[in-house]
C-alpha positions as a Markdown table, in Angstrom:
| # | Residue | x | y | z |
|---|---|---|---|---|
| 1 | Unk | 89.7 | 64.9 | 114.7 |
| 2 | Unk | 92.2 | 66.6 | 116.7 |
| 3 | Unk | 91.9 | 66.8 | 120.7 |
| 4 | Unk | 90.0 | 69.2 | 122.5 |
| 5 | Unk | 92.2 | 71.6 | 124.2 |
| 6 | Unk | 94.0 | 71.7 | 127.0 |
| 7 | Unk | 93.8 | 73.4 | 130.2 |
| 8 | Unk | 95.0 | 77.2 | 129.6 |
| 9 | Unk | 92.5 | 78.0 | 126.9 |
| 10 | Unk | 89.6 | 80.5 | 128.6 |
| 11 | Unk | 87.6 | 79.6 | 131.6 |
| 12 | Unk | 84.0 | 79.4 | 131.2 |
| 13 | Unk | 81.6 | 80.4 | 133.7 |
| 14 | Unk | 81.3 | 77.1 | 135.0 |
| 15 | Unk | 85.2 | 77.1 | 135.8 |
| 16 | Unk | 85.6 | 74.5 | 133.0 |
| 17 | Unk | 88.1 | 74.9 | 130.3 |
| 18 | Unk | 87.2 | 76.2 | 126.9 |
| 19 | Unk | 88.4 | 76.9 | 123.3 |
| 20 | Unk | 86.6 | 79.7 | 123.8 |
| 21 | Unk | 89.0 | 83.6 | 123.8 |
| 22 | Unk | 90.2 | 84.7 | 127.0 |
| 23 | Unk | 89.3 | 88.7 | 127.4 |
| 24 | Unk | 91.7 | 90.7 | 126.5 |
| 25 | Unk | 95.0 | 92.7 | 129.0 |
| 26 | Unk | 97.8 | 94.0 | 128.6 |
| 27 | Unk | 100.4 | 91.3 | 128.7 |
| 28 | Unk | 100.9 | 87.4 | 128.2 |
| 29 | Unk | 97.4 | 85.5 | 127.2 |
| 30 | Unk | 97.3 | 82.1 | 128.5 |
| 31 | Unk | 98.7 | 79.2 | 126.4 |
| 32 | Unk | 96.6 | 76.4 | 125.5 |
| 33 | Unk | 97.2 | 73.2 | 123.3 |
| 34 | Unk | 95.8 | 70.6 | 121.5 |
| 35 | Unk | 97.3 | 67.1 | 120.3 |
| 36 | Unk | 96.9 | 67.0 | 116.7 |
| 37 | Unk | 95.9 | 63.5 | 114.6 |
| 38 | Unk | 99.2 | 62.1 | 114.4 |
| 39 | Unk | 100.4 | 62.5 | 118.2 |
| 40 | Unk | 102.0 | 66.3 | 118.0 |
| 41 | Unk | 100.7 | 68.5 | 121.1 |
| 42 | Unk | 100.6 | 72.4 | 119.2 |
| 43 | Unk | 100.4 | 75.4 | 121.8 |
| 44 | Unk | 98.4 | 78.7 | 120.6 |
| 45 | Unk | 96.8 | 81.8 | 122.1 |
| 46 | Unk | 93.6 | 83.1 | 122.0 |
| 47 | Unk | 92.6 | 86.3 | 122.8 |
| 48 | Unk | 89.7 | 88.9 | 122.1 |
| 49 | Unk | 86.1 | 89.0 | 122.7 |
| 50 | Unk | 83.9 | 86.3 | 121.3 |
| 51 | Unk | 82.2 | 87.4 | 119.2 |
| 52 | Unk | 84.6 | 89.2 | 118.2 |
| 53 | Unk | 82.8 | 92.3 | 116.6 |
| 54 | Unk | 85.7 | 92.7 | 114.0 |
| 55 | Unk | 87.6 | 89.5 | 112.6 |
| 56 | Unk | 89.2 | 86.5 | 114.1 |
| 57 | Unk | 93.0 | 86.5 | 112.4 |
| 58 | Unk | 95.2 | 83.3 | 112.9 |
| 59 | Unk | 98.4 | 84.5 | 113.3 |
| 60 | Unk | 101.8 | 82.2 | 111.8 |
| 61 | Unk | 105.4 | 83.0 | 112.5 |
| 62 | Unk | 108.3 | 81.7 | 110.7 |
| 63 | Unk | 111.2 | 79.3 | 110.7 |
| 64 | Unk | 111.7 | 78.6 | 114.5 |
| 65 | Unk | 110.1 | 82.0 | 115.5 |
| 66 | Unk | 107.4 | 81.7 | 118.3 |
| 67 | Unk | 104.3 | 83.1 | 118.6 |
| 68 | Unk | 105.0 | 85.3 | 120.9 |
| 69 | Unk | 106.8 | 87.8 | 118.1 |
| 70 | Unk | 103.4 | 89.1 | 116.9 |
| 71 | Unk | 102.7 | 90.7 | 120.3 |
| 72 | Unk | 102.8 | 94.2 | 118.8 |
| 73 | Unk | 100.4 | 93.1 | 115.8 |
| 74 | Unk | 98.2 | 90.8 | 118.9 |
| 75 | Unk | 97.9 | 94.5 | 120.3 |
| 76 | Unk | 96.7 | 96.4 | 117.1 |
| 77 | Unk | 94.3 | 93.4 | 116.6 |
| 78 | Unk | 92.7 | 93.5 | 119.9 |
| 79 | Unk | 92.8 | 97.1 | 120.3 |
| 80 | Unk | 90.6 | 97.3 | 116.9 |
| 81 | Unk | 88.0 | 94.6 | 118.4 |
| 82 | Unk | 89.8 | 91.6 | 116.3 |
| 83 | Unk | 90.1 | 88.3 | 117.6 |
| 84 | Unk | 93.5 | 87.1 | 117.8 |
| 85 | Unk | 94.8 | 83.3 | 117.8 |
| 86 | Unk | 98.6 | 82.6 | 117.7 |
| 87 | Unk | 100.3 | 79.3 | 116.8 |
| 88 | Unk | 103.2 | 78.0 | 117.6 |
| 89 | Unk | 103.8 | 75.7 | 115.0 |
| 90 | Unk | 105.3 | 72.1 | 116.1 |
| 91 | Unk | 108.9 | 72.4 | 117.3 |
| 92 | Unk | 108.4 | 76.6 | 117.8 |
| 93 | Unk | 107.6 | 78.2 | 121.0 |
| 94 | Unk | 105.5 | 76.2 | 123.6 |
| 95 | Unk | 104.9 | 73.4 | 121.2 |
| 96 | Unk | 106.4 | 70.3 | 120.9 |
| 97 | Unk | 109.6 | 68.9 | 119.2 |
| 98 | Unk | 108.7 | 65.9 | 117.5 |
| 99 | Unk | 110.8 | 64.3 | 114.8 |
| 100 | Unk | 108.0 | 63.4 | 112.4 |
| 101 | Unk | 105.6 | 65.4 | 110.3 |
| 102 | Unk | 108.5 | 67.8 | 109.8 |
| 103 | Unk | 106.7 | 69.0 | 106.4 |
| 104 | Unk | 105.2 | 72.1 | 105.5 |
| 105 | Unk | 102.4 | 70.3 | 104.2 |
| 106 | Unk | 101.8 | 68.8 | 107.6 |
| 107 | Unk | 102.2 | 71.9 | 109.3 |
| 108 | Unk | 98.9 | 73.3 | 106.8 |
| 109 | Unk | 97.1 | 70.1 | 108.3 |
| 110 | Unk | 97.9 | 71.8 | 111.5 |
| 111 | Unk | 96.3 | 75.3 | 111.3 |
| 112 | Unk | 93.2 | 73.3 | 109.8 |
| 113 | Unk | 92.8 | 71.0 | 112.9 |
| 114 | Unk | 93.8 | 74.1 | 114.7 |
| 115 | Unk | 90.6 | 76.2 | 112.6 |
| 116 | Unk | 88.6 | 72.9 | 113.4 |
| 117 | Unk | 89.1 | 72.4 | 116.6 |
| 118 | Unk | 87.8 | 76.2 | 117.8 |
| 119 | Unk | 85.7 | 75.8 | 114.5 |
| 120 | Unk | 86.9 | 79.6 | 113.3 |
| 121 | Unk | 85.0 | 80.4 | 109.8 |
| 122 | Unk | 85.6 | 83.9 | 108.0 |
| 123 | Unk | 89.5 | 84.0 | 109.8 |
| 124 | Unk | 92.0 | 86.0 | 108.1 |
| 125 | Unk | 95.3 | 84.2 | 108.0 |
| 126 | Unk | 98.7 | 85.8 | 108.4 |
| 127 | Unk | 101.9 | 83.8 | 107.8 |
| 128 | Unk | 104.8 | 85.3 | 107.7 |
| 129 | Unk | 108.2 | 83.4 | 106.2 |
| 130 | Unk | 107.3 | 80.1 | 106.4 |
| 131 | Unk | 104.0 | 80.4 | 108.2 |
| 132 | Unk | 103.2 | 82.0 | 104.7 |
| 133 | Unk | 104.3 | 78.2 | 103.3 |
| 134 | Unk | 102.6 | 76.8 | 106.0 |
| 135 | Unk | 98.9 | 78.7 | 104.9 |
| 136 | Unk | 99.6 | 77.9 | 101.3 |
| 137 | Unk | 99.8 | 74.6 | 102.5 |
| 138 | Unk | 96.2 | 74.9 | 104.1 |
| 139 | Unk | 94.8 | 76.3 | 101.2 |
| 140 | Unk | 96.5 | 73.6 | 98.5 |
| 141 | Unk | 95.0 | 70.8 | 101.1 |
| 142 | Unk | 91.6 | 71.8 | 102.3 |
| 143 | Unk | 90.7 | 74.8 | 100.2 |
| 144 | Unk | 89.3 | 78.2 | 101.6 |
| 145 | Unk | 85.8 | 77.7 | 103.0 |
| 146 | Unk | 86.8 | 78.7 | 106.5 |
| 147 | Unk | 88.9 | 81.9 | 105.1 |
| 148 | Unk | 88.0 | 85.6 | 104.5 |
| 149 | Unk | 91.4 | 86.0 | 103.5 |
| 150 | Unk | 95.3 | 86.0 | 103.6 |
| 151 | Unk | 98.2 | 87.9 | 104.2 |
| 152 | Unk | 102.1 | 86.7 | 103.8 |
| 153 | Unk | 105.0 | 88.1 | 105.0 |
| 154 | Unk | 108.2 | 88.4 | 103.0 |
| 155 | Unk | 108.2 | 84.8 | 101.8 |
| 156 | Unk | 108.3 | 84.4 | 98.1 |
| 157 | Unk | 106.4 | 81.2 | 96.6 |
| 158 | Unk | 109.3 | 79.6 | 95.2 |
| 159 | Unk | 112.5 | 79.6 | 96.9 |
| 160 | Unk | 114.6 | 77.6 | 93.9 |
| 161 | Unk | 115.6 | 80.5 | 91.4 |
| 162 | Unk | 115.4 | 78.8 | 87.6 |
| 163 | Unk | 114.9 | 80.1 | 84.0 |
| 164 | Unk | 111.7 | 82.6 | 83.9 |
| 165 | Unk | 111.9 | 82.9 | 88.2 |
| 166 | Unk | 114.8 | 85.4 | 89.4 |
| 167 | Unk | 112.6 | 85.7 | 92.6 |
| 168 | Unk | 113.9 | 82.9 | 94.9 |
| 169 | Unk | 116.8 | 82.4 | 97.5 |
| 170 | Unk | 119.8 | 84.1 | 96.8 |
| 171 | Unk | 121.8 | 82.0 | 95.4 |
| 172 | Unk | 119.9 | 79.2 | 95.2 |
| 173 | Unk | 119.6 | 76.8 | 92.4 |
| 174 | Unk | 118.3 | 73.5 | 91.2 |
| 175 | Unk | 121.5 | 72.6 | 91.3 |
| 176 | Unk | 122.6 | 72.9 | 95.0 |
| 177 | Unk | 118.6 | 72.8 | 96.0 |
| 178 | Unk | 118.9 | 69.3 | 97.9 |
| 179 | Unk | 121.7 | 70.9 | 100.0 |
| 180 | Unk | 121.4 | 74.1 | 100.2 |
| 181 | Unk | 120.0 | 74.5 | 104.0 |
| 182 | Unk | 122.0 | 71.4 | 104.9 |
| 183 | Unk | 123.9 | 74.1 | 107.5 |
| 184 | Unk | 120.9 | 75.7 | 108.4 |
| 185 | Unk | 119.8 | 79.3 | 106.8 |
| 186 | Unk | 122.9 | 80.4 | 104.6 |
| 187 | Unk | 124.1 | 84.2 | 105.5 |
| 188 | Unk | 123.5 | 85.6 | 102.1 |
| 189 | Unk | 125.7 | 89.2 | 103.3 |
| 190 | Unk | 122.5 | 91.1 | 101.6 |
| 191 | Unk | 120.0 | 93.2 | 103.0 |
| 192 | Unk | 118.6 | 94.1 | 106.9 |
| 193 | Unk | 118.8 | 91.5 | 110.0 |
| 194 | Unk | 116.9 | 91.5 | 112.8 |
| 195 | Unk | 118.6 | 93.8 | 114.7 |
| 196 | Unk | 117.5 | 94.5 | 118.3 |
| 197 | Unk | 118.8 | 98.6 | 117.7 |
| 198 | Unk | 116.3 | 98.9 | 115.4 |
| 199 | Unk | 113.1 | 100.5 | 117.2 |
| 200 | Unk | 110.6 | 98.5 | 115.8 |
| 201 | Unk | 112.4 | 95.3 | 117.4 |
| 202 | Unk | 113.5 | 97.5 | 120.6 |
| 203 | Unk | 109.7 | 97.5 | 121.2 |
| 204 | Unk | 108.9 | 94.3 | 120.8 |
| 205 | Unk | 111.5 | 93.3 | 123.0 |
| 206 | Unk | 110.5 | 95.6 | 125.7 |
| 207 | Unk | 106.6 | 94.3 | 125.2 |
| 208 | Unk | 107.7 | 90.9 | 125.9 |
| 209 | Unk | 110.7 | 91.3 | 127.9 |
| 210 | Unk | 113.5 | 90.5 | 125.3 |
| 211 | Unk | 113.7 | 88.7 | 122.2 |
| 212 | Unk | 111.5 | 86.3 | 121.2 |
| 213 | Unk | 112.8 | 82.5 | 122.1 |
| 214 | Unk | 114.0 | 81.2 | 118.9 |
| 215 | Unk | 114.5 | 77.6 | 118.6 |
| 216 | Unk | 118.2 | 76.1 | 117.8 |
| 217 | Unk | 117.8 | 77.3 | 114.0 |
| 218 | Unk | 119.5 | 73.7 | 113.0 |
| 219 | Unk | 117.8 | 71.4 | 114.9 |
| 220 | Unk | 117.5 | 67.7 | 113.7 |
| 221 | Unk | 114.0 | 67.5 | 114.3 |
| 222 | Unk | 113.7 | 70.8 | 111.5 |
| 223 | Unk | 116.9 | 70.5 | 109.3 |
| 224 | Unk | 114.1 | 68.3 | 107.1 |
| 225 | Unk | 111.5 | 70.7 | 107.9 |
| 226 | Unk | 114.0 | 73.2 | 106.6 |
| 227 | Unk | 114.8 | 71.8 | 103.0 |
| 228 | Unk | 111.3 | 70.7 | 102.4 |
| 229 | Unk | 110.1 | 74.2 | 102.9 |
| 230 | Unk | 112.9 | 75.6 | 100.0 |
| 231 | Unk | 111.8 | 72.6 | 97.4 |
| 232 | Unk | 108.3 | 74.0 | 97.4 |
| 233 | Unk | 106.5 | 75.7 | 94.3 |
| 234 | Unk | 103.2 | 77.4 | 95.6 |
| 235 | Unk | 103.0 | 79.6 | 92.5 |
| 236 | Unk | 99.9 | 77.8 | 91.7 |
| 237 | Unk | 98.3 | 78.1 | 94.8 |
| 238 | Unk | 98.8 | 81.7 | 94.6 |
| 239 | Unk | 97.6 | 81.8 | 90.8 |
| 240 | Unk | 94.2 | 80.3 | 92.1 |
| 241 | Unk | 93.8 | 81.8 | 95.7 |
| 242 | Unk | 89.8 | 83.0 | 95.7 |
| 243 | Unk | 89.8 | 85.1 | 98.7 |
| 244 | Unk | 91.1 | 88.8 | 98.7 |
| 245 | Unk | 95.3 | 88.3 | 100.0 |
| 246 | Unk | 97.9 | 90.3 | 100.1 |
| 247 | Unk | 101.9 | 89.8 | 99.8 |
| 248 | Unk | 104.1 | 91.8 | 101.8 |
| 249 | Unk | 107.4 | 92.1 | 101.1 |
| 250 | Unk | 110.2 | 93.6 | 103.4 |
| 251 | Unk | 112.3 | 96.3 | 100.4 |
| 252 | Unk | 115.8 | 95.2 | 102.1 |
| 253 | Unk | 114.8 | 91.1 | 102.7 |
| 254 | Unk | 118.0 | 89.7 | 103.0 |
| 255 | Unk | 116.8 | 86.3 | 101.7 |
| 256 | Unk | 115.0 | 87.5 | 98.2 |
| 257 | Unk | 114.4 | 90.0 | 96.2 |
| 258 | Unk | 111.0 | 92.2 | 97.2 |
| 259 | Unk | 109.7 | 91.8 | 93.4 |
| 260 | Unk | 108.7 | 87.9 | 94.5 |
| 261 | Unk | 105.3 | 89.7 | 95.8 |
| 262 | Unk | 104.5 | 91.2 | 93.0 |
| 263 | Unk | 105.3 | 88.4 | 90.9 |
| 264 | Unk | 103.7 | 85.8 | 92.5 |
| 265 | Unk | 100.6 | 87.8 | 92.1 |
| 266 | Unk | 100.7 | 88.6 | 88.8 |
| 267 | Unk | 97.0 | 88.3 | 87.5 |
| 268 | Unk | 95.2 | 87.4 | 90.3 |
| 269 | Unk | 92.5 | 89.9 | 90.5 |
| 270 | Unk | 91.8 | 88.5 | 94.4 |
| 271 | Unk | 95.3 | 89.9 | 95.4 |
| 272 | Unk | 97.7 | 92.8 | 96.1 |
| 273 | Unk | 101.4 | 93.0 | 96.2 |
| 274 | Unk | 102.9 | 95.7 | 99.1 |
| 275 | Unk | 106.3 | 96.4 | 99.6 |
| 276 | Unk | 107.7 | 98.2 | 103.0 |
| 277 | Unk | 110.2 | 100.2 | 102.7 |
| 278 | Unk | 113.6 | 100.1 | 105.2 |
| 279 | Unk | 112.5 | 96.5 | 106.5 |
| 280 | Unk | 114.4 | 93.6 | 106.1 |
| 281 | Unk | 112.4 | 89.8 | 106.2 |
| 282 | Unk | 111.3 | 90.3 | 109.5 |
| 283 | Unk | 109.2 | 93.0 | 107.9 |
| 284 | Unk | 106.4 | 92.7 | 110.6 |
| 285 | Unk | 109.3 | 93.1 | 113.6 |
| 286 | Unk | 111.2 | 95.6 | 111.6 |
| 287 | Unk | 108.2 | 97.9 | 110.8 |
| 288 | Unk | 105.5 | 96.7 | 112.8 |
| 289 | Unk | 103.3 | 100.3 | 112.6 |
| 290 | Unk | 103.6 | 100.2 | 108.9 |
| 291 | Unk | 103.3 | 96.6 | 108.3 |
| 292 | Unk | 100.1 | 96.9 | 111.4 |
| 293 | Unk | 98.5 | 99.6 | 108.5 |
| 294 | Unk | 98.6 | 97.2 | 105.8 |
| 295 | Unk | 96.7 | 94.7 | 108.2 |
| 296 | Unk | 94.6 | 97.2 | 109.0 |
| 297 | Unk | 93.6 | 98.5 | 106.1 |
| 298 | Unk | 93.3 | 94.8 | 104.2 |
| 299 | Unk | 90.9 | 93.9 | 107.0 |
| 300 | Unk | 89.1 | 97.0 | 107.2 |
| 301 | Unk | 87.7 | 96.4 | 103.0 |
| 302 | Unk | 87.0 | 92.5 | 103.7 |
């Protein structure tokens, strides 16, 4: 089992320290952390009444992207009565760098200590990028029992384009697929980047007080992290999720094309494919009121 949490997680009346959620202002929510079964310590947010008389939704960023990027989503959330619990994955945010268990599948093994250890049942899950991976790897590993449902953002299930699947990477083949990220993210020259002009990020940096802290995109202790995540296939995980999901996909992504949603869908009567127009694969930072009303209304029908 993983360890209980750290000091920074909601006093209780006693003083003591609790998983429990810390009520709910306007501004930073304390950071606690937990050290997960093979030695990683993983930093998170909790935040919203408990119990919450809406949803608790577990909230994954990307590639290097910290938790503290869904601050205008934490704020739609809490507004609405939802629990909210962000994750910083290992090596993002206040989490640790370690150099092992850089795998997506280990990072799933983290969210389900993480929904063990504050023994959340009925969450919704958002991933977005590879916090999408990162859920799928959940799901493939330990099923859905303690999910209501899931929501990805802009990441399609299969990064390696081949014969039958024009929905991956730009660019990206089984022939170059051991190598491809062996610089970090390649600049494709396609589609809309995070741009701090753009309003949607201009409030989100004014919410937190600039840009979210984005660890060294290259790093050593994620370059593996990194190619692991583009060899996956979870096309099958998607063909036999059993919860009600949605795939979001940012119209201008400048990693994919927006049809992976759709796609990877297909005939899966649990899910929905959404595309947003004018965002890039930041979708949720680019448009965070439209991609907010998606959440909204996905959680609203559970």
């Amino acid at each position: 089992m993983p360890s209980t949490p750290t000091p920074g997680a909601a006093p209780a009346p006693d003083g003591t320290s609790t998983p429990g959620a810390a009520p709910w202002t306007p501004g930073t929510p304390p950071v606690a952390s937990f050290v997960t079964t093979d030695g990683a310590r993983i930093a998170y947010t909790d935040s919203g009444p408990v119990p919450a008389p809406g949803r608790t939704v577990v909230l994954v960023a990307g590639y290097a992207m910290p938790a503290t990027a869904w601050a205008l989503q934490s704020d739609a959330l809490l507004a609405d009565g939802h629990r909210v619990v962000a994750v910083d994955r290992r090596s993002t945010g206040e989490s640790d760098d370690v150099a092992w268990g850089q795998r997506v599948s280990r990072h799933g093994a983290d969210l389900h200590e993480l929904l063990e250890l504050l023994d959340l049942r009925d969450v919704v899950v958002v991933g977005q990028s590879m916090g999408a991976s990162s859920v799928w790897a959940l799901v493939d590993a330990f099923g859905t029992d303690r999910l209501a449902g899931v929501v990805t953002i802009d990441q399609t299930p299969k990064m390696v384009n081949a014969d039958g699947w024009d929905h991956g990477f730009y660019g990206m083949t089984a022939d170059d697929s051991g190598s491809f990220f062996e610089d970090g993210i390649p600049d494709t020259g396609r589609g809309a980047r995070v741009d701090e002009a753009r309003p949607g990020v201009a409030r989100l940096v004014e919410r937190i007080g600039g840009m979210p802290a984005v660890r060294q995109a290259n790093a050593p202790e994620t370059r593996r992290l990194l190619r692991d995540h583009g060899l996956q296939d979870w096309r099958d995980v998607v063909a036999r999720l059993d919860v009600p999901f949605v795939m979001v996909a940012g119209r201008d992504s400048q990693l994919w094309p927006c049809t992976h949603a759709e796609a990877a869908v297909g005939s899966n009567a649990h899910g929905t494919a959404v595309v947003i127009e004018q965002a890039g694969h930041a979708t949720n930072l680019d448009r965070p009121d439209e991609f907010d009303a998606v959440l909204r209304e996905f959680l609203a029908r559970l």
